[in-house]
matplotlib code that plots the C-alpha trace (Angstrom):
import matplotlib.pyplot as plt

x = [38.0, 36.5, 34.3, 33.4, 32.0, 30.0, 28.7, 27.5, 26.4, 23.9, 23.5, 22.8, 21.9, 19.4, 17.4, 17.6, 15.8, 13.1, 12.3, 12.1, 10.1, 7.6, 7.6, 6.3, 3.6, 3.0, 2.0, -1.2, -2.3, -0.9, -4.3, -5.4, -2.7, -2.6, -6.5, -5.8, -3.2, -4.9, -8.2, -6.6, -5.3, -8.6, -10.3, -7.8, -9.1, -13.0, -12.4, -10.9, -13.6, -16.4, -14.6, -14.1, -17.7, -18.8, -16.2, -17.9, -21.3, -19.9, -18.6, -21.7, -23.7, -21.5, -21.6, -25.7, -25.1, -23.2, -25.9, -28.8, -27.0, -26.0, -29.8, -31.2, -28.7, -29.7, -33.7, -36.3, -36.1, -40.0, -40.0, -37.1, -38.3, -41.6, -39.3, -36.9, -37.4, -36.9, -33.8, -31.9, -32.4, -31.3, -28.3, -27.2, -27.3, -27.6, -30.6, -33.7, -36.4, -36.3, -38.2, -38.8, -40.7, -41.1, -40.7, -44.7, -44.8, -46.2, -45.0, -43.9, -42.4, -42.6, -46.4, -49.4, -48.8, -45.5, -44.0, -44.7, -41.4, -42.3, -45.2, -44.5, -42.4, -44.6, -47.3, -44.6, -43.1, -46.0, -46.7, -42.9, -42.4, -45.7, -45.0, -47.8, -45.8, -42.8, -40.7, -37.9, -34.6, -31.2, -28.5, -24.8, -23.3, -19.5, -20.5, -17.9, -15.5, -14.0, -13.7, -17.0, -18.2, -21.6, -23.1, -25.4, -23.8, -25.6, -26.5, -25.4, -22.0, -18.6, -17.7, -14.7, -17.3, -20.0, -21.3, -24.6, -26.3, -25.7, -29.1, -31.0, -28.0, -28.1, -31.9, -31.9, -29.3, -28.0, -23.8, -22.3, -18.3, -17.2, -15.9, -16.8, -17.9, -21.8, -24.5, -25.7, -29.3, -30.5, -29.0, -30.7, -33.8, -33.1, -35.3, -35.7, -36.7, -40.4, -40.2, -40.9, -38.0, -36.3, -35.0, -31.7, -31.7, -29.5, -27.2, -27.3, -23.8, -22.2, -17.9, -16.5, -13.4, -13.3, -11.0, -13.0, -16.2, -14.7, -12.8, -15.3, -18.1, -18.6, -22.1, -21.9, -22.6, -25.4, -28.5, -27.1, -25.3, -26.8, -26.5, -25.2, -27.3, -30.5, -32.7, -34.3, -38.6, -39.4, -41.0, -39.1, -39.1, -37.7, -34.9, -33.6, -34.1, -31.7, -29.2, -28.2, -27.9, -28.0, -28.4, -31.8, -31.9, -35.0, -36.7, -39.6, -41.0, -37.8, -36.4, -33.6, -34.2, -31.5, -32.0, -29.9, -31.5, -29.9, -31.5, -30.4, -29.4, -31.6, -34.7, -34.3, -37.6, -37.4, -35.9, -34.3, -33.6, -32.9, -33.9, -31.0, -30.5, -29.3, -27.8, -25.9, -24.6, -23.2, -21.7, -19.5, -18.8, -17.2, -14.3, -13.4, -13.6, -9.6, -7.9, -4.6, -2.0, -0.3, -3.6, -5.1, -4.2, -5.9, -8.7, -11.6, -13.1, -17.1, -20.1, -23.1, -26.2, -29.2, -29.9, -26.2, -26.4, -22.9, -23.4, -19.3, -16.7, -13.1, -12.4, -14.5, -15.9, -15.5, -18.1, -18.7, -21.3, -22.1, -23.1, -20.9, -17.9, -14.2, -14.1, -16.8, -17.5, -20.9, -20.8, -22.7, -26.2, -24.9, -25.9, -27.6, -27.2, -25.0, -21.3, -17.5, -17.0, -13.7, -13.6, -11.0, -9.9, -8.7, -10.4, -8.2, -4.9, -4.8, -5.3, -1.8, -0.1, -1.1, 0.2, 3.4, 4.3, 3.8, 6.3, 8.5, 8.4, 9.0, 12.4, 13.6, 13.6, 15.2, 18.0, 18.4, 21.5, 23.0, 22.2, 24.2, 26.8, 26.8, 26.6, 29.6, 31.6, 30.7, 32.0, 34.8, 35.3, 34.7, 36.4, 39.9, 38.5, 38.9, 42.4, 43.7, 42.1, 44.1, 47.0, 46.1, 45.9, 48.8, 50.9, 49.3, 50.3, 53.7, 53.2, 52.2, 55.0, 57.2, 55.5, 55.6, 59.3, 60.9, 59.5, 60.1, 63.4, 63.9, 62.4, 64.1, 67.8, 67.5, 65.5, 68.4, 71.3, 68.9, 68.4, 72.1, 73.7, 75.4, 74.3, 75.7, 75.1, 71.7, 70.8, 71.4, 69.3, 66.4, 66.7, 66.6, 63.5, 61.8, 62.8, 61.0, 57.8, 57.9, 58.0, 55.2, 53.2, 53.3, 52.7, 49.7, 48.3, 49.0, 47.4, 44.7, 43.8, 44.1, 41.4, 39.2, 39.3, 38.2, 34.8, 34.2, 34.3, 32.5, 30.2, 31.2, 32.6, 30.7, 30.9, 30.3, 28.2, 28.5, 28.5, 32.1, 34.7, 36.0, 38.9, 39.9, 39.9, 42.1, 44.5, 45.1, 45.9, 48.5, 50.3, 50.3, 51.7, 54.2, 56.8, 57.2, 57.1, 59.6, 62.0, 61.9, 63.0, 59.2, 58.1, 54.9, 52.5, 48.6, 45.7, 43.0, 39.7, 39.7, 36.8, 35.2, 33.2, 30.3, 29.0, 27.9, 30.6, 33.2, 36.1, 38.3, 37.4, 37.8, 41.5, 41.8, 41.0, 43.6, 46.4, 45.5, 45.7, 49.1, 50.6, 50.0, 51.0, 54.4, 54.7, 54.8, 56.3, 59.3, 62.1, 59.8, 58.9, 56.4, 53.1, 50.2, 46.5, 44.0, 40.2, 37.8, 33.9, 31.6, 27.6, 26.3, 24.4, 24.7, 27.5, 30.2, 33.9, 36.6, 40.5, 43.1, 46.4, 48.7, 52.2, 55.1, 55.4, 55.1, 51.7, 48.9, 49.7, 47.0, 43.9, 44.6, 42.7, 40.0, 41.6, 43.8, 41.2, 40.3, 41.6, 45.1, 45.6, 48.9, 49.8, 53.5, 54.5, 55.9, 58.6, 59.8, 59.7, 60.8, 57.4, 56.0, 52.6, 49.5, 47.0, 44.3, 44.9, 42.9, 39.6, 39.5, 39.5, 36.7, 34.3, 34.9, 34.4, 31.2, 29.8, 29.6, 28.0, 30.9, 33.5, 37.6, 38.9, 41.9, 43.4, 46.9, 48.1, 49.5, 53.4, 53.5, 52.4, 49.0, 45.6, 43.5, 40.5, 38.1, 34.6, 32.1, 28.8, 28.7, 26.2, 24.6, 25.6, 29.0, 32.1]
y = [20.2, 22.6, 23.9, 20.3, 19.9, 23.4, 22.2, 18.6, 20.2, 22.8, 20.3, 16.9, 17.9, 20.6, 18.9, 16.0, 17.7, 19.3, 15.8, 13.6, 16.6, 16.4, 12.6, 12.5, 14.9, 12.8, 10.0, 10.8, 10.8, 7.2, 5.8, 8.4, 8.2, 5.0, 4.4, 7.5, 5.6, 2.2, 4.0, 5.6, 2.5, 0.7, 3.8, 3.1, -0.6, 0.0, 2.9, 0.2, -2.3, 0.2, 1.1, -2.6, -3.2, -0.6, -1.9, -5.1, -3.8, -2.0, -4.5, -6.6, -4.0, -4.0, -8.1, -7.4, -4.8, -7.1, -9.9, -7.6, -6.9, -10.5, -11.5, -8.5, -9.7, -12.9, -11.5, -9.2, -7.1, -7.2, -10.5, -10.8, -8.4, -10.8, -13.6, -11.4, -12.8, -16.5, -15.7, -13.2, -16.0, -18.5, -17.1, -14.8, -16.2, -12.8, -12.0, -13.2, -11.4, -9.7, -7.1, -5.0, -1.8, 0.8, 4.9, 5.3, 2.5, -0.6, -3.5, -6.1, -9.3, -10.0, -11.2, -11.7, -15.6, -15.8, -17.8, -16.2, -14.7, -12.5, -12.0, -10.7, -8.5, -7.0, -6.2, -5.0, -2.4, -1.8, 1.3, 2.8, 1.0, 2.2, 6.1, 5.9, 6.7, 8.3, 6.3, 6.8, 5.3, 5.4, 6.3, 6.1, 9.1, 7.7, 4.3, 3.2, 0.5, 2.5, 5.7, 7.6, 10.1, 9.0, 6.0, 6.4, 7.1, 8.6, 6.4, 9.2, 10.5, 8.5, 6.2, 8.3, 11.7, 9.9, 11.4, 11.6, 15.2, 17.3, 19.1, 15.8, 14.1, 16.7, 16.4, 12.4, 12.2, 15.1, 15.3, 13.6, 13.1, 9.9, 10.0, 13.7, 14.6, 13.6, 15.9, 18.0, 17.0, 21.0, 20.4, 16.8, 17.9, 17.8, 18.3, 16.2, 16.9, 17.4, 19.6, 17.1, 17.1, 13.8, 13.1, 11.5, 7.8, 6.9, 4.6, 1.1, 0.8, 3.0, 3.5, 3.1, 4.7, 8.4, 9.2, 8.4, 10.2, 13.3, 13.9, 11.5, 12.1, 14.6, 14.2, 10.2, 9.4, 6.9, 9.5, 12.1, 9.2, 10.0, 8.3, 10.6, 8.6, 10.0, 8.6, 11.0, 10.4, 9.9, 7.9, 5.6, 7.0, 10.6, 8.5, 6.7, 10.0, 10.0, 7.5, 3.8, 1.8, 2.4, 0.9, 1.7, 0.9, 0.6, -0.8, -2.7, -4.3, -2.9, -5.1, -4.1, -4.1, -3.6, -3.4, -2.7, -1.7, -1.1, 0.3, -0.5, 2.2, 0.4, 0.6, 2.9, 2.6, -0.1, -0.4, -4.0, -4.7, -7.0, -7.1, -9.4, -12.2, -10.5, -13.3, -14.6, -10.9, -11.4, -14.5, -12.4, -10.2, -12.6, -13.0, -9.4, -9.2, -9.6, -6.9, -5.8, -8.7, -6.2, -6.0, -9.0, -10.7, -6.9, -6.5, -8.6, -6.6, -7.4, -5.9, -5.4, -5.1, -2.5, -4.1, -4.0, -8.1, -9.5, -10.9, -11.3, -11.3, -11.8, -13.9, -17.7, -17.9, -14.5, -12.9, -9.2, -6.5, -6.3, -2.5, -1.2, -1.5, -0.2, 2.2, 1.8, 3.3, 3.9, 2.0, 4.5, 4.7, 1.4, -0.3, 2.1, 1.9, -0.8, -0.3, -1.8, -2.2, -2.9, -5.1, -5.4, -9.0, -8.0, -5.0, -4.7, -4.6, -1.0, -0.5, -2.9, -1.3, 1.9, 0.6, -0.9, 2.6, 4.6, 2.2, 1.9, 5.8, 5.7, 3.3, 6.0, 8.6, 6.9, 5.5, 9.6, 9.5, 7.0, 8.3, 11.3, 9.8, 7.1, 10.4, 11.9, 8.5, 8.4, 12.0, 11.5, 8.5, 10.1, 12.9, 10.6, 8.9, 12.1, 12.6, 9.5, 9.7, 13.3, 11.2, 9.1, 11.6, 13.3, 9.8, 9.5, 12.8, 11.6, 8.0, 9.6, 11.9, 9.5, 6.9, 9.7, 10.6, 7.5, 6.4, 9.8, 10.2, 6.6, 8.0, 11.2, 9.5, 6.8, 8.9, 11.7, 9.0, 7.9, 10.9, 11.5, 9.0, 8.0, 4.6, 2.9, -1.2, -2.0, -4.6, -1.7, 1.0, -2.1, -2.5, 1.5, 1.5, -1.6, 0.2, 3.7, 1.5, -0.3, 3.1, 4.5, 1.8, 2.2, 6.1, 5.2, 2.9, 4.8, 7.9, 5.9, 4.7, 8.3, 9.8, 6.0, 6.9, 10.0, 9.6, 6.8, 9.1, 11.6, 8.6, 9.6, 6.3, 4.6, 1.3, -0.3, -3.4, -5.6, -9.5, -10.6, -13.6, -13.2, -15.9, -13.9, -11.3, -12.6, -14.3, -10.4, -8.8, -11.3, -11.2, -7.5, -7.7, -10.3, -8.9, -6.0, -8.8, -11.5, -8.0, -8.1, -11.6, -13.0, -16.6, -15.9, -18.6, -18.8, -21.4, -20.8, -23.0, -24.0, -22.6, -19.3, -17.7, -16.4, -13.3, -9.3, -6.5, -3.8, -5.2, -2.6, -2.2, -6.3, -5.6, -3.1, -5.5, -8.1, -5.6, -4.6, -7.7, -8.4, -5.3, -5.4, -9.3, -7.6, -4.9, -7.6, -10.2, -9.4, -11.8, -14.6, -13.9, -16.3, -15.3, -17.6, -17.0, -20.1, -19.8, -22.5, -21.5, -22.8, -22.9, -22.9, -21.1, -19.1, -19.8, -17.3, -17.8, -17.4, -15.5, -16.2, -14.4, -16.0, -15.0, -15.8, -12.7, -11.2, -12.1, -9.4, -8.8, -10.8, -8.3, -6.1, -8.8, -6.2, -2.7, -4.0, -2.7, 0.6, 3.5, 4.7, 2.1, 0.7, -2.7, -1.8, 1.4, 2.7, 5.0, 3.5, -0.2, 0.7, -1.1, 1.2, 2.1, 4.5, 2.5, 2.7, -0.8, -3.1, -0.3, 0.4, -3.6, -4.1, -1.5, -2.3, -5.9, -4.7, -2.9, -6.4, -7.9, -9.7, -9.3, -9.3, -11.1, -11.9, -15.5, -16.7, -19.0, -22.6, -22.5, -18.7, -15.9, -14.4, -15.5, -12.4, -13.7, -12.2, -13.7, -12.4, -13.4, -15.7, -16.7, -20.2, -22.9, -21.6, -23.7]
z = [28.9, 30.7, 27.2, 26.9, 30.4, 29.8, 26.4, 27.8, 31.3, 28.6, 25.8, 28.2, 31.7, 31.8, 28.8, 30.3, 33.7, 31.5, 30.4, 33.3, 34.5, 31.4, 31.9, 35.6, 34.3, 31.7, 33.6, 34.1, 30.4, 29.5, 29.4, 26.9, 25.0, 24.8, 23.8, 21.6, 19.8, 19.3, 18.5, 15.6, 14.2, 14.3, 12.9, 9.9, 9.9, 10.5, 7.6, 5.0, 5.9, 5.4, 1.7, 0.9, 1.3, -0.4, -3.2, -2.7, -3.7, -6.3, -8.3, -7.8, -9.3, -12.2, -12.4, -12.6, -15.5, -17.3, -16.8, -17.7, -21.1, -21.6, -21.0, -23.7, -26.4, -26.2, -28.1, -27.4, -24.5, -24.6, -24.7, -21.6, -19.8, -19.5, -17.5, -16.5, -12.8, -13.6, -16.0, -13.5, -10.7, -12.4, -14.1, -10.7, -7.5, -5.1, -6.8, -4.8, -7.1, -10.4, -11.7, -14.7, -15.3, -17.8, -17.1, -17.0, -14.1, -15.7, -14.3, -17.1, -14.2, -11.5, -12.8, -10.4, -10.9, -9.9, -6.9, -3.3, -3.1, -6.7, -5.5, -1.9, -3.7, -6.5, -3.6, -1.0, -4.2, -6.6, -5.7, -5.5, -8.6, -10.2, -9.5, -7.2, -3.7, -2.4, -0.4, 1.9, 0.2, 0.6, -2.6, -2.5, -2.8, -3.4, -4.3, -7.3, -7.6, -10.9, -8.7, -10.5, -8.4, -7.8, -8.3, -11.3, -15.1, -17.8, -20.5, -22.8, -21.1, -21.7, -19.2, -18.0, -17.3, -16.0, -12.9, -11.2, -11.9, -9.0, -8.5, -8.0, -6.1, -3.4, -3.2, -3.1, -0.9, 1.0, 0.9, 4.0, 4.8, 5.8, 9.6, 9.9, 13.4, 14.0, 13.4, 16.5, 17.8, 16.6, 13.2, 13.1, 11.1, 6.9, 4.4, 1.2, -2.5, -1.5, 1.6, 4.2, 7.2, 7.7, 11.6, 12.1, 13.2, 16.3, 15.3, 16.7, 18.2, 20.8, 20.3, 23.4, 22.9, 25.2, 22.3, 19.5, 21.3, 22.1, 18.7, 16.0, 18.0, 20.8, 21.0, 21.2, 24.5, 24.1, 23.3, 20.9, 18.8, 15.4, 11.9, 9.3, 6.4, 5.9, 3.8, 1.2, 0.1, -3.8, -6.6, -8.2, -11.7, -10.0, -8.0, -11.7, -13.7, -17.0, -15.3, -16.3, -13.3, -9.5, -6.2, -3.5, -0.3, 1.9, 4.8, 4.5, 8.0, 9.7, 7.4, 4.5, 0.8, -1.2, -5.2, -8.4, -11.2, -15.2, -18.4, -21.7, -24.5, -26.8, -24.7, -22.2, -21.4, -19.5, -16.2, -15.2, -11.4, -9.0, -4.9, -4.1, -1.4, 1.5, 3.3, 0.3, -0.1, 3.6, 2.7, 0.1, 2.8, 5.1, 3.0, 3.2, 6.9, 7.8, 10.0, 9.2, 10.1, 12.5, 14.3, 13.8, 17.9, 19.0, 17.5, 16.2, 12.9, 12.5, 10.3, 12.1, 10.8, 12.1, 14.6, 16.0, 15.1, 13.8, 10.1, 9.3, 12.2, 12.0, 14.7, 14.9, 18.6, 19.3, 21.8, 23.0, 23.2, 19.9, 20.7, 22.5, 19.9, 20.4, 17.4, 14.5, 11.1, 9.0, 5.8, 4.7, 1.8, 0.4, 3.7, 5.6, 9.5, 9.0, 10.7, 10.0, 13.8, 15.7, 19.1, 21.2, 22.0, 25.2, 26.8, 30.1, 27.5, 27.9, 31.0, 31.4, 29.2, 30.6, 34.0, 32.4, 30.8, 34.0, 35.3, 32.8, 32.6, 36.5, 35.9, 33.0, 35.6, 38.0, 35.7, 34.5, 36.4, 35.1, 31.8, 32.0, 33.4, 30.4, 28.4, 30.1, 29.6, 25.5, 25.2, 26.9, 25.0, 22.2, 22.1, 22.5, 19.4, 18.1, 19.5, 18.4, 14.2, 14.5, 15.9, 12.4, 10.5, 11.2, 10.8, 7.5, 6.2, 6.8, 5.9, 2.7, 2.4, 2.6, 0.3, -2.3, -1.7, -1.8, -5.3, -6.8, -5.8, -7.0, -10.1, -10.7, -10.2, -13.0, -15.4, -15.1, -15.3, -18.3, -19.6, -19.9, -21.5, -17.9, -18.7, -21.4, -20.6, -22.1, -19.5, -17.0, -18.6, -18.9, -15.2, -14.8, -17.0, -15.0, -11.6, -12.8, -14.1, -10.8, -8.8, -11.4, -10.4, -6.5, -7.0, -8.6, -6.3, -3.8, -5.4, -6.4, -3.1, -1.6, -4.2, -3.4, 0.4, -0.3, -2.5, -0.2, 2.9, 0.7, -0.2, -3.8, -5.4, -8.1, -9.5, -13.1, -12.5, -14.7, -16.1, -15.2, -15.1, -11.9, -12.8, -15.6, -13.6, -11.1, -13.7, -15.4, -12.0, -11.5, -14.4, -14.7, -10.6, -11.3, -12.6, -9.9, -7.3, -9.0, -9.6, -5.9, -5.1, -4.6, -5.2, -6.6, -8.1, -8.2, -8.3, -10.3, -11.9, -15.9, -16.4, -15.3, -12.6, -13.4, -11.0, -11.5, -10.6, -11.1, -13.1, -12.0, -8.6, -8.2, -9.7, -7.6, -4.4, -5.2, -6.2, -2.5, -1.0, -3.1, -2.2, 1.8, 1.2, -0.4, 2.4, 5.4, 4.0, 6.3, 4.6, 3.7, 0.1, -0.8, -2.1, -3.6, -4.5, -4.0, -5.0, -4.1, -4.2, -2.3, -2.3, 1.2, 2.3, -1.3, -4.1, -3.5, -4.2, -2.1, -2.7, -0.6, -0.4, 1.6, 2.8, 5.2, 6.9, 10.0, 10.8, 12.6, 16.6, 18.1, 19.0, 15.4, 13.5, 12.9, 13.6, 10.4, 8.3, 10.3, 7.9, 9.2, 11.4, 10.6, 12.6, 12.3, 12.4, 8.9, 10.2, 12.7, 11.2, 7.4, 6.1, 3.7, 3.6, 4.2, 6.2, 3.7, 1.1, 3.4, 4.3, 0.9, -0.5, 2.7, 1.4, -2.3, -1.3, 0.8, -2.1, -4.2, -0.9, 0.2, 3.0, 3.0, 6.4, 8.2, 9.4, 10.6, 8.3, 10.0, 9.9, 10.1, 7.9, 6.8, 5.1, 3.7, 2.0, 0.0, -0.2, -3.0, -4.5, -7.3, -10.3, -9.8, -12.2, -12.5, -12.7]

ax = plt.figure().add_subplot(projection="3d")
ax.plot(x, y, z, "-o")
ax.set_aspect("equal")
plt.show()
């Protein structure tokens, strides 16, 4: 005892000081690490959002390829490209104006006499279009619903090794990580394609979260909060290059432009495109704005335009400062300067919850005590656990012993009186023979339950699932247990349905259950030799069938109901009491009957006696 008290005073006590002594310094940092915590699950959230929309776009810029080459194999390009506008509109709703030009910068619709919308548009974009000006515009660097790196494909490269060339990429659109830490204000300054220097924007919302500003963002703090999209200055024929479709971006009137354009392999010298409807793109939106459910009553998820203006929240009614979000995320070239931002619902949550752990911290240290001294009870407790499965084991060695010495002497007598010729009355050499098959048999299930014990303590023991008539299965064990217990003066009938049940398990390992059952039914009987088997199945709440050994023994001493099926536990002792046995039947027919999800129980049985019932799964629709 005195080892154990050493070993729980080094193992328990002193770890247990070092931590209460952590814990009081660590209540101090509860509110950061509580905001740290929460602002790295809606970093997750803002992060998906920001991909889904880009997703979004994505796939609409394929549902525009598709309806460009629908529209072209319908006749003439020439002759579609003239009414490109009126078809696209009509056929796809997000478009608001179509547009087609050739390389050289001819633009074939909208037309000078087109509606005020086409026309707005062909004087707002001439000049881009026409190769006459450079203009700042914003690419997608990762912007792919098929997982392409890059967002353009070459008209000439397979699908599967499309990618957009890497020289003009990096000048278009200079390479930026998604949630990297923002730029500094002295690296702000980049330079395009032409040798002008672009400045980074600010972007229009301000994270709140200490956490996400010092390790997203250090330099966020309201001044130094800078946009990593940059937009990059040239003409459109140098943005569209080689490639077959693509997506620019661009602010007219501090307004946003966004336009997909497609070429066709059979004239790739015209360029088809589309300035879409921006509002009905953020009605597509909406439906992807959902928080995780597990977040969902914490945070409100929203995109915000540039203007730090909600266009798609997650939560109807909710209100905030639309700027200053918890946590946000860039969406990136697809939409520049828009965010995927994440509100909390309740702001002053974590301020509680800091409060409530600094408490409940406070009660842990203050309950230390008691701790230990629980700990101190469980080893003591456990350690006569320990004493008393020793105490087991050492019964079962010689419960063991003895079951092995009995049948073998029993064995080696009659087989030598057999053997000979000390016998001469047949019907007394059959009974000989039946006695040494009898004993045979117990040696074996008594081996056999030995070697199950131990690959189920070894977690070893396998089973052969499999279709099965549990009747039949029921009906063989029987018969092939009858005789050994009619030899021994037992009344022995059984009840079983005409037809068969229906369910998926081990045939053997079943058999193995009721031989069990029977055998600890045998062992107890104490002078009342009745044994029956009744099985009724029942559907509620799932079909299963029921087995039921009863006897007119002894009965279970009231409080071994469950220890009966502890391994060694023996309700009467064998040594002293003459009952043979090893303490194992009824732990081994519980974990086989566990392994089919079913359960073996115990209940007295009215009159006197014992009920051990087996309960196992069934197929439906089985009689």
């Amino acid at each position: 005892m005195k080892r154990i008290a050493l070993i729980f005073a080094l193992a328990v006590i002193l770890p247990s000081l070092v931590l209460a002594w952590l814990a009081v310094r660590s209540l101090r940092d509860q509110q950061f690490l509580l905001e740290r915590q929460q602002s790295l699950l809606d970093q997750r959230a803002t992060d998906a959002l920001a991909q889904n929309v880009s997703d979004f776009l994505a796939q609409r810029q394929q549902d525009f390829a598709a309806q460009v080459e629908t529209l072209a194999g319908a006749g003439d390009a020439r002759e579609i490209a003239a009414r490109f506008d009126d078809e696209i509109r009509r056929r796809w709703p997000l478009a608001e104006v179509g547009f087609c030009v050739t390389l050289s910068g001819k633009i074939l619709s909208p037309s000078l006499n087109a509606r005020p919308e086409s026309q707005m548009f062909y004087f707002d974009n001439k000049d881009f279009l026409g190769n006459r000006e450079a203009v700042e515009v914003y690419r997608s660097q990762n912007f792919s619903a098929n997982g392409m790196n890059g967002f353009a494909r070459n008209a000439n490269t397979p699908s599967s090794l499309q990618t957009f060339p890497g020289n003009l990429q990096n000048e278009l659109s200079p390479p930026v990580q998604q949630n990297s830490s923002a730029v500094s204000a002295a690296d702000a300054p980049q330079q395009n394609a032409f040798g002008s220097k672009l400045q980074q924007q600010a972007r229009a919302v301000v994270p709140q979260s200490q956490y996400y500003r010092l390790v997203q963002s250090p330099a966020a703090d309201g001044q130094n909060n800078l946009s990593k999209t940059i937009p990059a200055e040239a003409e459109f024929a140098q943005l569209i290059s080689n490639q077959t479709d693509g997506m620019l971006a661009r602010f007219l009137q501090n307004r946003l432009k966004l336009m997909f354009w497609h070429r066709l392999n059979r004239e790739p010298n015209l360029i088809f495109g589309a300035q879409l409807n921006l509002s009905r793109v953020v009605d597509g939106l909406r439906g992807i704005v959902q928080p995780d459910p597990a977040l969902q009553n914490e945070i409100c998820l929203a995109i915000v335009d540039d203007d730090a203006r909600p266009v798609a929240v997650s939560r109807k009614n909710f209100s905030a400062n639309w700027k200053r979000p918890f946590v946000a995320t860039e969406i990136g070239d697809a939409l520049p300067h828009w965010e995927a931002a994440a509100y909390l619902v309740n702001p002053a949550a974590l301020t509680q919850a800091a409060r409530t752990a600094e408490l409940t911290l406070g009660l842990l240290i203050a309950i230390l005590v008691l701790a230990i001294a629980a700990g101190s009870w469980l080893i003591v407790t456990s350690l006569n656990s320990e004493l008393k499965l020793a105490r087991q084991k050492t019964d079962f060695v010689s419960n063991v012993s003895h079951e092995l010495k009995t049948p073998l002497t029993s064995i080696r007598m009659f087989s030598e009186l057999l053997a000979e010729n000390r016998v001469a009355d047949s019907e007394k050499q059959r009974s000989y023979l039946q006695i040494i098959t009898a004993e045979a048999a117990r040696l074996t299930r008594l081996i056999n339950n030995v070697l199950d014990f131990s690959r189920m303590e070894r977690g070893e023991k396998k089973y052969n699932f499999q279709p099965c008539d549990l009747t039949e299965i029921i009906r063989a064990t029987a018969e092939t247990f009858r005789p050994h217990l009619e030899a021994n003066g037992f009344n022995f009938h059984y009840e079983l349905p005409d037809k068969m049940i229906g369910m998926r398990g081990d045939p053997d390992a079943l058999s193995q259950i009721i031989v069990n059952l029977l055998s600890n039914a045998e062992k107890y009987s104490n002078g009342g030799k009745e044994i029956e088997i009744r099985v009724a199945q029942k559907d509620q709440p799932l079909p299963y069938a029921e087995i039921h050994v009863l006897d007119r023994g002894s009965g279970v001493p009231p409080g071994s109901e469950e220890k009966i099926f502890e391994k060694f536990y023996r309700a009467h002792d064998s040594l002293s009491s003459g009952i043979q046995g090893s303490g194992l039947g009824l732990t081994i027919a519980r974990q086989i009957a566990r392994a089919h999800g079913g359960e073996v129980t115990y209940e007295p049985r009215a009159g006197g006696g014992s009920v051990l019932v087996l309960r196992v799964p069934i197929s439906r629709g089985t009689a």
